[in-house]
mmJSON file of the N, C-alpha and C atoms, coordinates in Angstrom:
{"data_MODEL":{"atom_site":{
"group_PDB":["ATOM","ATOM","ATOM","ATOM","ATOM","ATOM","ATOM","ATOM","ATOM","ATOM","ATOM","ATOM","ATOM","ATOM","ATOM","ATOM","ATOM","ATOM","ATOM","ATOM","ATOM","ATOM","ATOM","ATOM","ATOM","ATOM","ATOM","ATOM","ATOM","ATOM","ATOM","ATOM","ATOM","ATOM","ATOM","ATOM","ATOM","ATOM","ATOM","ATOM","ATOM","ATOM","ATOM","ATOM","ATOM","ATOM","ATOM","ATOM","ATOM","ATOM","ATOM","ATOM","ATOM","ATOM","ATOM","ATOM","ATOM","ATOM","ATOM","ATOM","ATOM","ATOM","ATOM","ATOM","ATOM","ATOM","ATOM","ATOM","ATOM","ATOM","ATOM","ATOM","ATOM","ATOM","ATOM","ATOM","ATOM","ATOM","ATOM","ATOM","ATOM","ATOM","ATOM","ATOM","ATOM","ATOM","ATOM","ATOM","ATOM","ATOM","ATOM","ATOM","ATOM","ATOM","ATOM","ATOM","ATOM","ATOM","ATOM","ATOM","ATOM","ATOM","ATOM","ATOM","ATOM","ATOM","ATOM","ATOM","ATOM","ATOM","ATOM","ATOM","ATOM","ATOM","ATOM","ATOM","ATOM","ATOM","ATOM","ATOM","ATOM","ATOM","ATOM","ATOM","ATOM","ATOM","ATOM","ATOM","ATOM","ATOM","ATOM","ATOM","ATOM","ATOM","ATOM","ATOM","ATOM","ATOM","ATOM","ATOM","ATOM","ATOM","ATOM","ATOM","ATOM","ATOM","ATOM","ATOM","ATOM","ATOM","ATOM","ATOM","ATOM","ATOM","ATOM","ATOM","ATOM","ATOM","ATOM","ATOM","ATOM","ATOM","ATOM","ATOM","ATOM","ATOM","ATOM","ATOM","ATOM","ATOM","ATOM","ATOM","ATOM","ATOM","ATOM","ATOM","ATOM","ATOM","ATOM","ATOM","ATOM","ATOM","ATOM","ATOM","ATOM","ATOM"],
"id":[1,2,3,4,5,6,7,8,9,10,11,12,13,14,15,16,17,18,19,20,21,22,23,24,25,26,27,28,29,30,31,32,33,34,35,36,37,38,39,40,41,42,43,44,45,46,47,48,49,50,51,52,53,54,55,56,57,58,59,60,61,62,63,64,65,66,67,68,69,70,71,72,73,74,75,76,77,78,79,80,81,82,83,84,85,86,87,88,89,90,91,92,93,94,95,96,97,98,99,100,101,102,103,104,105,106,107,108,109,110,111,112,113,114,115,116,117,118,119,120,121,122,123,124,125,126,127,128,129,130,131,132,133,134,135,136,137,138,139,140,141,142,143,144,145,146,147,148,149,150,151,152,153,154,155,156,157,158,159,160,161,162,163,164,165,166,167,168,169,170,171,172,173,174,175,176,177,178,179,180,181,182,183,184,185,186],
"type_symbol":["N","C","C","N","C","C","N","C","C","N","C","C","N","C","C","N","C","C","N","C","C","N","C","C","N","C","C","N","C","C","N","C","C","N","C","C","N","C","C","N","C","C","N","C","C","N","C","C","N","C","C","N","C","C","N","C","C","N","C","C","N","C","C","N","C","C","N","C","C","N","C","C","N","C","C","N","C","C","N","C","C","N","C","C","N","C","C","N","C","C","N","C","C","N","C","C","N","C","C","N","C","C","N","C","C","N","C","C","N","C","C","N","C","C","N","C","C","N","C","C","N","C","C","N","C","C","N","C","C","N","C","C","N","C","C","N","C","C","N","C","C","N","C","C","N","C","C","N","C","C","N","C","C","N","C","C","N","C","C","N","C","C","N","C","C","N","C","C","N","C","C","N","C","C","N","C","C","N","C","C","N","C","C","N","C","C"],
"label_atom_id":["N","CA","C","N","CA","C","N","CA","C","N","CA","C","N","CA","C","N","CA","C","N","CA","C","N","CA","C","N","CA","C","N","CA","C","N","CA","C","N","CA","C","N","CA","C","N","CA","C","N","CA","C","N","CA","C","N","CA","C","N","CA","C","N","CA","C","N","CA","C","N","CA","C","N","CA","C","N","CA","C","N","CA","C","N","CA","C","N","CA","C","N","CA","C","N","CA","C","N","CA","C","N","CA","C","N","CA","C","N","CA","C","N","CA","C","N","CA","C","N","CA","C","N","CA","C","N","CA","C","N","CA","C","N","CA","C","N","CA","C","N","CA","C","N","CA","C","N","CA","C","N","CA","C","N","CA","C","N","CA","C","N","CA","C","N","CA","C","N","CA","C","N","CA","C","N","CA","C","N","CA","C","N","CA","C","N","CA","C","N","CA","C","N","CA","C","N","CA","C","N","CA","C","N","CA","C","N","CA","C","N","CA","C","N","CA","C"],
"label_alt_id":[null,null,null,null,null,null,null,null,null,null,null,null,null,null,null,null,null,null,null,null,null,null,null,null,null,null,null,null,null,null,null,null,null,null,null,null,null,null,null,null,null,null,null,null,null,null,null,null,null,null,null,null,null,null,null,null,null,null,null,null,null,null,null,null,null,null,null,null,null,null,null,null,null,null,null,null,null,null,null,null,null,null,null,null,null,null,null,null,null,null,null,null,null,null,null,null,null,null,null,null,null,null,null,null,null,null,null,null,null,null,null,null,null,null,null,null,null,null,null,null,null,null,null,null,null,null,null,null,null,null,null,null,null,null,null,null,null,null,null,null,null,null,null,null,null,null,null,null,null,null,null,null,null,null,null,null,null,null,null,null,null,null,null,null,null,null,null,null,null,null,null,null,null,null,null,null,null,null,null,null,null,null,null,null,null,null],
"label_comp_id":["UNK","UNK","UNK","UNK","UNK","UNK","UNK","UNK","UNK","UNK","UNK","UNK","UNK","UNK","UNK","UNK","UNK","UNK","UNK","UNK","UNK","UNK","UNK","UNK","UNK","UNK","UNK","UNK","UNK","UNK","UNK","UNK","UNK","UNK","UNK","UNK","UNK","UNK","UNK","UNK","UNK","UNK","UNK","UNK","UNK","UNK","UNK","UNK","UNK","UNK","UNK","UNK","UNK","UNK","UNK","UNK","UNK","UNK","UNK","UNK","UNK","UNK","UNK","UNK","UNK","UNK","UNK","UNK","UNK","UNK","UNK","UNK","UNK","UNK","UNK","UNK","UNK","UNK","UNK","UNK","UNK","UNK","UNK","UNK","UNK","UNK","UNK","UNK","UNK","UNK","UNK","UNK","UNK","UNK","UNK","UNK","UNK","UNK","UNK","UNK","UNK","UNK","UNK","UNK","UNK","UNK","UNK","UNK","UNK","UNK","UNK","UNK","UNK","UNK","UNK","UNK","UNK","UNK","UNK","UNK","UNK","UNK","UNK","UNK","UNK","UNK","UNK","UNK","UNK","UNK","UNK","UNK","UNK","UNK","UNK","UNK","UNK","UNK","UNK","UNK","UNK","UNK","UNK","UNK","UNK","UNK","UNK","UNK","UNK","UNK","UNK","UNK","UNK","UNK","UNK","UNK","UNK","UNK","UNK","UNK","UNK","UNK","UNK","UNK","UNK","UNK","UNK","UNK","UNK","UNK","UNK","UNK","UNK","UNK","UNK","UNK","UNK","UNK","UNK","UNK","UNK","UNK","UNK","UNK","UNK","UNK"],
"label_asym_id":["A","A","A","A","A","A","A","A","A","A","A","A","A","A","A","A","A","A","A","A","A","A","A","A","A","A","A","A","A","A","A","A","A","A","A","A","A","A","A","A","A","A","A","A","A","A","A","A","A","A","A","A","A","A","A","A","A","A","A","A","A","A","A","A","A","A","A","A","A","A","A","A","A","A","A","A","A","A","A","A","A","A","A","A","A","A","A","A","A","A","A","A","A","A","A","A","A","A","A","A","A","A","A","A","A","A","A","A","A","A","A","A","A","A","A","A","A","A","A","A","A","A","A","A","A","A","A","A","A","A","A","A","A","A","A","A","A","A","A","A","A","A","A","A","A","A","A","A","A","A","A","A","A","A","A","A","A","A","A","A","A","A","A","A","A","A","A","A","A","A","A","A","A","A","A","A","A","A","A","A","A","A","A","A","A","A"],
"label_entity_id":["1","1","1","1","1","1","1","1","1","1","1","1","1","1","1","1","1","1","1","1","1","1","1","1","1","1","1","1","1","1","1","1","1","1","1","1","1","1","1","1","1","1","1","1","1","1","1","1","1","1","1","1","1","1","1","1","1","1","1","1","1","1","1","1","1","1","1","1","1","1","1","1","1","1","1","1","1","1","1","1","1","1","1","1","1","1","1","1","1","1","1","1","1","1","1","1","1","1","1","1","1","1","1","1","1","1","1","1","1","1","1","1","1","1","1","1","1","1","1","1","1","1","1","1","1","1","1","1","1","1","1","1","1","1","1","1","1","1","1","1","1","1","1","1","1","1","1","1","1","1","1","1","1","1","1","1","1","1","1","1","1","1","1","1","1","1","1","1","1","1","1","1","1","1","1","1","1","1","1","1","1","1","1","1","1","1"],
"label_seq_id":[1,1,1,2,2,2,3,3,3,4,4,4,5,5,5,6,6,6,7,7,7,8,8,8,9,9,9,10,10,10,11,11,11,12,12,12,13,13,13,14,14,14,15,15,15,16,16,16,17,17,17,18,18,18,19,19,19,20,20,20,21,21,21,22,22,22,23,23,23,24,24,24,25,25,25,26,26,26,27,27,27,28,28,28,29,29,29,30,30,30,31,31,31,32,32,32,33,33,33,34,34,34,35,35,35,36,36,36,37,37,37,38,38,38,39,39,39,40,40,40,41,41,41,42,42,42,43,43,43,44,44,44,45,45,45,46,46,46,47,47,47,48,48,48,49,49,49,50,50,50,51,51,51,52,52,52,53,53,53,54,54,54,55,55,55,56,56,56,57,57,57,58,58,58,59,59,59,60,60,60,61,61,61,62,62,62],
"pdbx_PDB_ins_code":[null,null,null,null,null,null,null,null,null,null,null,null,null,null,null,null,null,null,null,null,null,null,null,null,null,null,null,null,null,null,null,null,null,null,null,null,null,null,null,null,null,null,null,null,null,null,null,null,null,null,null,null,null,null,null,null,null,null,null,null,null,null,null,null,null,null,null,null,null,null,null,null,null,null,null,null,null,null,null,null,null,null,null,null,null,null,null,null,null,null,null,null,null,null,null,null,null,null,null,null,null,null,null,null,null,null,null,null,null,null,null,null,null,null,null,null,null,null,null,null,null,null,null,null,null,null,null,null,null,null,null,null,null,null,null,null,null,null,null,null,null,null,null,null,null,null,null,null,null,null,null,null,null,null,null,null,null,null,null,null,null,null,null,null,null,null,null,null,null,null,null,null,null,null,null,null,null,null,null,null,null,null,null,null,null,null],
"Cartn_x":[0.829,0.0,0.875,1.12,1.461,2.228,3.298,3.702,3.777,3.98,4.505,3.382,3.55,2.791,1.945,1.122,-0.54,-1.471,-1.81,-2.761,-2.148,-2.073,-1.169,-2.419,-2.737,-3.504,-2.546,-3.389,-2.946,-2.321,-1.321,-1.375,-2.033,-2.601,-3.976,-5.486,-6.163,-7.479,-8.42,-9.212,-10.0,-9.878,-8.661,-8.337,-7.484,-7.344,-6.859,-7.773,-7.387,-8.316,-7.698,-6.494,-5.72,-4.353,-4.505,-3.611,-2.769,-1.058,-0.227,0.388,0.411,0.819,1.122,2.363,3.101,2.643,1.482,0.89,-0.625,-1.348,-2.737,-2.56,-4.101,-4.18,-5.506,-5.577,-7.298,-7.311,-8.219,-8.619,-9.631,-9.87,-10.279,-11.031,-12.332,-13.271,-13.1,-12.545,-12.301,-10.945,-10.567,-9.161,-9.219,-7.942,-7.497,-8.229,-8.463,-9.164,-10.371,-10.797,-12.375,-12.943,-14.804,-15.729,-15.862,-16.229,-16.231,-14.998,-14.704,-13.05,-13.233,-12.04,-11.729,-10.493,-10.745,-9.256,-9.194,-7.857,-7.061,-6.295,-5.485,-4.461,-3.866,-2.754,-1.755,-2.567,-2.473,-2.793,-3.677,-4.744,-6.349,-6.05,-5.965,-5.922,-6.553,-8.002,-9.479,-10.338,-10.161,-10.777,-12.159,-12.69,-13.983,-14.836,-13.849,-14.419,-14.845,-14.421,-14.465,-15.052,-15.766,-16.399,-16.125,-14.449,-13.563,-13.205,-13.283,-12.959,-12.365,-11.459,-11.871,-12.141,-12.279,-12.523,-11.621,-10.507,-9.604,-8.849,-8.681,-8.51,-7.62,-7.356,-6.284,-6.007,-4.772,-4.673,-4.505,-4.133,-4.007,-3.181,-1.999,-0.827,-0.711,-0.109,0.233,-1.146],
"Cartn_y":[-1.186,0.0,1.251,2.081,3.171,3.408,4.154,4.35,5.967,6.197,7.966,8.088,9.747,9.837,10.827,10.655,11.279,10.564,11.559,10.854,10.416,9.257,8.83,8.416,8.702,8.22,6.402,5.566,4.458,4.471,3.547,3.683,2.984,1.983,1.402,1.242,2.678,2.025,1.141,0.776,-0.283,-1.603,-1.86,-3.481,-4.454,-3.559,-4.326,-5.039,-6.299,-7.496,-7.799,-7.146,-7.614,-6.483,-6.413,-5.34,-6.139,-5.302,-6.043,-4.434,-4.789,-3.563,-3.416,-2.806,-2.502,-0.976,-1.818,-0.989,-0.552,0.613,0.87,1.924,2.094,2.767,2.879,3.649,3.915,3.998,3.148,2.898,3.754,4.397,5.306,4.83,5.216,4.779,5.923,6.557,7.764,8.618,8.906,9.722,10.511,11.39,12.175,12.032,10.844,10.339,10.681,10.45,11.208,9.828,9.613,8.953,7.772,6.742,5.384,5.329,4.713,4.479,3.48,2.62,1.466,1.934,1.679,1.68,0.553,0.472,-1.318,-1.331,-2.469,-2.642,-3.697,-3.509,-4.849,-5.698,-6.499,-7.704,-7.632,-7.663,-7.754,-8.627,-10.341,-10.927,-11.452,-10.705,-10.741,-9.493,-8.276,-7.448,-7.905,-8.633,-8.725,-9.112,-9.637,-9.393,-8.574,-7.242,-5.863,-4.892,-5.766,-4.724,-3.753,-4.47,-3.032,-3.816,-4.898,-6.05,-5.002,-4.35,-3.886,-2.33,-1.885,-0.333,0.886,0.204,1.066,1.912,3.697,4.182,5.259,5.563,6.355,5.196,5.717,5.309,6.537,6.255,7.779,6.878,7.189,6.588,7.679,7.21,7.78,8.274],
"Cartn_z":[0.0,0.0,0.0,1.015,1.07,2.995,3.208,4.254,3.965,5.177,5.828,6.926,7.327,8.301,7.554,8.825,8.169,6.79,6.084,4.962,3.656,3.253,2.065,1.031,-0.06,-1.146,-2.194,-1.99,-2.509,-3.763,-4.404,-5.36,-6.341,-6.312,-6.768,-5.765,-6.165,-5.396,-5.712,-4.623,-4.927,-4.701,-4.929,-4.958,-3.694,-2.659,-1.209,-0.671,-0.223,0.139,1.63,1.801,2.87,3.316,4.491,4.952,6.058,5.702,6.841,7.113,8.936,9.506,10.514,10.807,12.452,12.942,13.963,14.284,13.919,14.142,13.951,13.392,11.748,10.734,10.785,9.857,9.835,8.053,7.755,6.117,5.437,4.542,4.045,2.383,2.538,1.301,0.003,0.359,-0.911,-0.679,-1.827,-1.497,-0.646,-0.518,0.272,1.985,2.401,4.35,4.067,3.314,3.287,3.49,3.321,3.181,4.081,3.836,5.212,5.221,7.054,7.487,8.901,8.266,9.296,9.914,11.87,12.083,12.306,12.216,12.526,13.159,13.686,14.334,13.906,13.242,12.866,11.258,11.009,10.677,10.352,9.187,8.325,7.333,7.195,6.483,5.672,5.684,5.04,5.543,4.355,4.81,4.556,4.254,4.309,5.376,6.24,7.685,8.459,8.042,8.53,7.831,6.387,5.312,4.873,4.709,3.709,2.855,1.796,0.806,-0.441,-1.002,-2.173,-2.107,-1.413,-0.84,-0.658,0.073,0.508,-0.913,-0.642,-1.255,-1.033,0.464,1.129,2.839,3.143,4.338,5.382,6.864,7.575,8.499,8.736,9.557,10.635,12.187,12.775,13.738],
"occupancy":[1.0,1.0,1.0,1.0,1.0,1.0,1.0,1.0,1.0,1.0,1.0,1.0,1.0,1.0,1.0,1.0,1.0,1.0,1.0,1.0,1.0,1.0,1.0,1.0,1.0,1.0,1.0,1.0,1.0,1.0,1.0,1.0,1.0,1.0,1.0,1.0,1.0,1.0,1.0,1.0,1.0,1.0,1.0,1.0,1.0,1.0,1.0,1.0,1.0,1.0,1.0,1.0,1.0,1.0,1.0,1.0,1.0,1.0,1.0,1.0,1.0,1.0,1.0,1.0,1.0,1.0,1.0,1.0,1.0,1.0,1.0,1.0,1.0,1.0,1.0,1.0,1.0,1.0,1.0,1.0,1.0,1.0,1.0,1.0,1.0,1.0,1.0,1.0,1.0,1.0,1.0,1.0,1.0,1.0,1.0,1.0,1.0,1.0,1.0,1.0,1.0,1.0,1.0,1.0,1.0,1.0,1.0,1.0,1.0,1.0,1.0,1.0,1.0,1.0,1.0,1.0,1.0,1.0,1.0,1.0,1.0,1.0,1.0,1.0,1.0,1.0,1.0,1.0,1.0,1.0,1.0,1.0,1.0,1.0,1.0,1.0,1.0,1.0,1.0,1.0,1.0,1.0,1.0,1.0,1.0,1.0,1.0,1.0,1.0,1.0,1.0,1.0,1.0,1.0,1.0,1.0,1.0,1.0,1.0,1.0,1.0,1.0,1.0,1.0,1.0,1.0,1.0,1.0,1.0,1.0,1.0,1.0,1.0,1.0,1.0,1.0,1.0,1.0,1.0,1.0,1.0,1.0,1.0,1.0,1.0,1.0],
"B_iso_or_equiv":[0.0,0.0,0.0,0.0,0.0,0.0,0.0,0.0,0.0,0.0,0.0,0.0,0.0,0.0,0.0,0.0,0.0,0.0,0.0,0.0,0.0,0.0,0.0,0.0,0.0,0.0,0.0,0.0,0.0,0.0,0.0,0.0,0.0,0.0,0.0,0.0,0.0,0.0,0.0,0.0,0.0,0.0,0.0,0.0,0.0,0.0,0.0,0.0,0.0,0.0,0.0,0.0,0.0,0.0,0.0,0.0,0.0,0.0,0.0,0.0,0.0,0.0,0.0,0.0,0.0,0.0,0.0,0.0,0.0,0.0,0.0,0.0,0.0,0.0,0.0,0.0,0.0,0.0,0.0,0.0,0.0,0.0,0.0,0.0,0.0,0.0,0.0,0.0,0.0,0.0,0.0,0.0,0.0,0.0,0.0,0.0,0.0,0.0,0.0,0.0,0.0,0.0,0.0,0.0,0.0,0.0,0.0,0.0,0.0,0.0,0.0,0.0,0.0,0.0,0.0,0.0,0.0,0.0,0.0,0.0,0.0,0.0,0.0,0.0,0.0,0.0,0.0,0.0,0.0,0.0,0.0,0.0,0.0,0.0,0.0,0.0,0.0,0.0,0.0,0.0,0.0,0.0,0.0,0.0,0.0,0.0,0.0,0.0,0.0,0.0,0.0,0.0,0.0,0.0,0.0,0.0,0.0,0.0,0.0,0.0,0.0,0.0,0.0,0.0,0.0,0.0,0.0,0.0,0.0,0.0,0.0,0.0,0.0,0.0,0.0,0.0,0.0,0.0,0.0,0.0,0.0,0.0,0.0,0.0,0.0,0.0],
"pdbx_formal_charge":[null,null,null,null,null,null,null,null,null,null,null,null,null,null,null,null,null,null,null,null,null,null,null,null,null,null,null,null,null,null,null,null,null,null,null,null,null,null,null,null,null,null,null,null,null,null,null,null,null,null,null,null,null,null,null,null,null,null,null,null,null,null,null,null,null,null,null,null,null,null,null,null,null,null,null,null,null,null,null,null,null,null,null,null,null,null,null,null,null,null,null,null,null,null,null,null,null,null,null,null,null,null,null,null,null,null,null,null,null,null,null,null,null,null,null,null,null,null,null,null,null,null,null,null,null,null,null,null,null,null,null,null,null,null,null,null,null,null,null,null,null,null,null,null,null,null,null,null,null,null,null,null,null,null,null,null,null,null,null,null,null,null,null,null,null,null,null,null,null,null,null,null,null,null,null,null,null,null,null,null,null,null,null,null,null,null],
"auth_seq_id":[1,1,1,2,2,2,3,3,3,4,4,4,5,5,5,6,6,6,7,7,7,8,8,8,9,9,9,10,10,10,11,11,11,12,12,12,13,13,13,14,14,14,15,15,15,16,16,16,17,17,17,18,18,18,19,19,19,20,20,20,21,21,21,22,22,22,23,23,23,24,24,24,25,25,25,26,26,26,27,27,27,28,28,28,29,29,29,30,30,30,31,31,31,32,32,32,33,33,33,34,34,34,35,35,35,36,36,36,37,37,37,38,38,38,39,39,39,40,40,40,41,41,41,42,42,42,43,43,43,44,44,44,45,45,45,46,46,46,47,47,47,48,48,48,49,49,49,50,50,50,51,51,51,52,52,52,53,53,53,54,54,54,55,55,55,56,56,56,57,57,57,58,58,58,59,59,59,60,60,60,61,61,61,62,62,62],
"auth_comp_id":["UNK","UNK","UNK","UNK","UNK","UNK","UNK","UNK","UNK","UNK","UNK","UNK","UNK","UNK","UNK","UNK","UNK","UNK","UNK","UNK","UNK","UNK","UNK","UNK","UNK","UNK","UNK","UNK","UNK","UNK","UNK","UNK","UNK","UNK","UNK","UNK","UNK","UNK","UNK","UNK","UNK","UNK","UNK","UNK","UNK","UNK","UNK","UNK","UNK","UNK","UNK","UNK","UNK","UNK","UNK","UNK","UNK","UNK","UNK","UNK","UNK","UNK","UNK","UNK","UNK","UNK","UNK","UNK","UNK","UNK","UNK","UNK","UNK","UNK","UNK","UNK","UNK","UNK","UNK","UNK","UNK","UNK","UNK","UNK","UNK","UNK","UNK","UNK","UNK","UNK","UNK","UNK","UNK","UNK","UNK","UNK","UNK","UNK","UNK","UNK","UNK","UNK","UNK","UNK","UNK","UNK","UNK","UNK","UNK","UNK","UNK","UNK","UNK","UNK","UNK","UNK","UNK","UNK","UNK","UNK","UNK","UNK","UNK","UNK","UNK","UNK","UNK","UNK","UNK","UNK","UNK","UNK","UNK","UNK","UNK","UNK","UNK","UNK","UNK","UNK","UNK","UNK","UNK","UNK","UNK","UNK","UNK","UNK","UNK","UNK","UNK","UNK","UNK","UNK","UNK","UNK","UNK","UNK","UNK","UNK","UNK","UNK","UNK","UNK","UNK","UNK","UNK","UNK","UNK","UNK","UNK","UNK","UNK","UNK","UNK","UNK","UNK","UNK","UNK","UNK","UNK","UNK","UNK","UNK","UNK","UNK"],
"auth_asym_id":["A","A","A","A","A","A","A","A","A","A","A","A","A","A","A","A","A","A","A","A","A","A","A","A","A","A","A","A","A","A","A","A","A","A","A","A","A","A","A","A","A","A","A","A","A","A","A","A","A","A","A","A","A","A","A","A","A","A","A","A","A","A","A","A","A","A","A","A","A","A","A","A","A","A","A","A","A","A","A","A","A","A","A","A","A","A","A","A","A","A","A","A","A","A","A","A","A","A","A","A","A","A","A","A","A","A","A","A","A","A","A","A","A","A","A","A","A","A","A","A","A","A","A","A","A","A","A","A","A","A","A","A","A","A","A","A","A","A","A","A","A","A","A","A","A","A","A","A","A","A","A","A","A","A","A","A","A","A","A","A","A","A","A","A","A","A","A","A","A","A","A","A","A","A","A","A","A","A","A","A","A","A","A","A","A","A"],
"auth_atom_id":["N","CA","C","N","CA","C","N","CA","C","N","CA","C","N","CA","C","N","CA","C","N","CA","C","N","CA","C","N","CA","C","N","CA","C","N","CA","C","N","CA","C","N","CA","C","N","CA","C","N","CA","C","N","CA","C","N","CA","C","N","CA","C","N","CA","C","N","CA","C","N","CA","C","N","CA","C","N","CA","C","N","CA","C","N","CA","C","N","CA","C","N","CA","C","N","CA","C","N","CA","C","N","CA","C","N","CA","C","N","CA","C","N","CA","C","N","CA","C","N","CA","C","N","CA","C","N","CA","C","N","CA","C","N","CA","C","N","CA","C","N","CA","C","N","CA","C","N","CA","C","N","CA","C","N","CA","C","N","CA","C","N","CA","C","N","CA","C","N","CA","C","N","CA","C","N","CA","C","N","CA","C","N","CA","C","N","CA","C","N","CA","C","N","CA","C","N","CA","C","N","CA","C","N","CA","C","N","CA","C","N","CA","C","N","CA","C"],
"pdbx_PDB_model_num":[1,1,1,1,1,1,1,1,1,1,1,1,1,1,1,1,1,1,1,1,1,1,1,1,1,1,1,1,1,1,1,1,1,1,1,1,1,1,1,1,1,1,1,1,1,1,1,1,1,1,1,1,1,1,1,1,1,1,1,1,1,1,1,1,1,1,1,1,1,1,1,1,1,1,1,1,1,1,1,1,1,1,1,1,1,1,1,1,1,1,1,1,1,1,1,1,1,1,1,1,1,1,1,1,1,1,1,1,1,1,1,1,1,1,1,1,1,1,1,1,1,1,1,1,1,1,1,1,1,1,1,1,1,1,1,1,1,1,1,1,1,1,1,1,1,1,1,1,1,1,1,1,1,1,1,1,1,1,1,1,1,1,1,1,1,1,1,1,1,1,1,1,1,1,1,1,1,1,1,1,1,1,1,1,1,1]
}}}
């Protein structure tokens, strides 16, 4: 996906099924942190558990 701090825009949206991560993020349904948002912590090895399958479109680190 994308690292830094604060709001990073993906470089392919739409198509994350699965997130790996040191630490807790918050997932974002439209660019720039906008629209529905998951936070997480660590490890989403099926976002469809969490009804973000395919969605994610920015992240927000930190």
């Amino acid at each position: 996906m994308s690292r830094g701090k604060g709001c990073q825009n993906v470089a392919r949206p739409g198509v994350a099924s699965s997130v790996s991560a040191s630490g807790s993020l918050k997932l974002w349904s439209k660019a720039n942190c906008k629209g529905e948002s998951k936070k997480i912590a660590g490890d989403v090895a099926d976002l469809r558990t969490i009804g973000f399958d395919n969605k994610t479109t920015s992240v927000e680190f930190g």
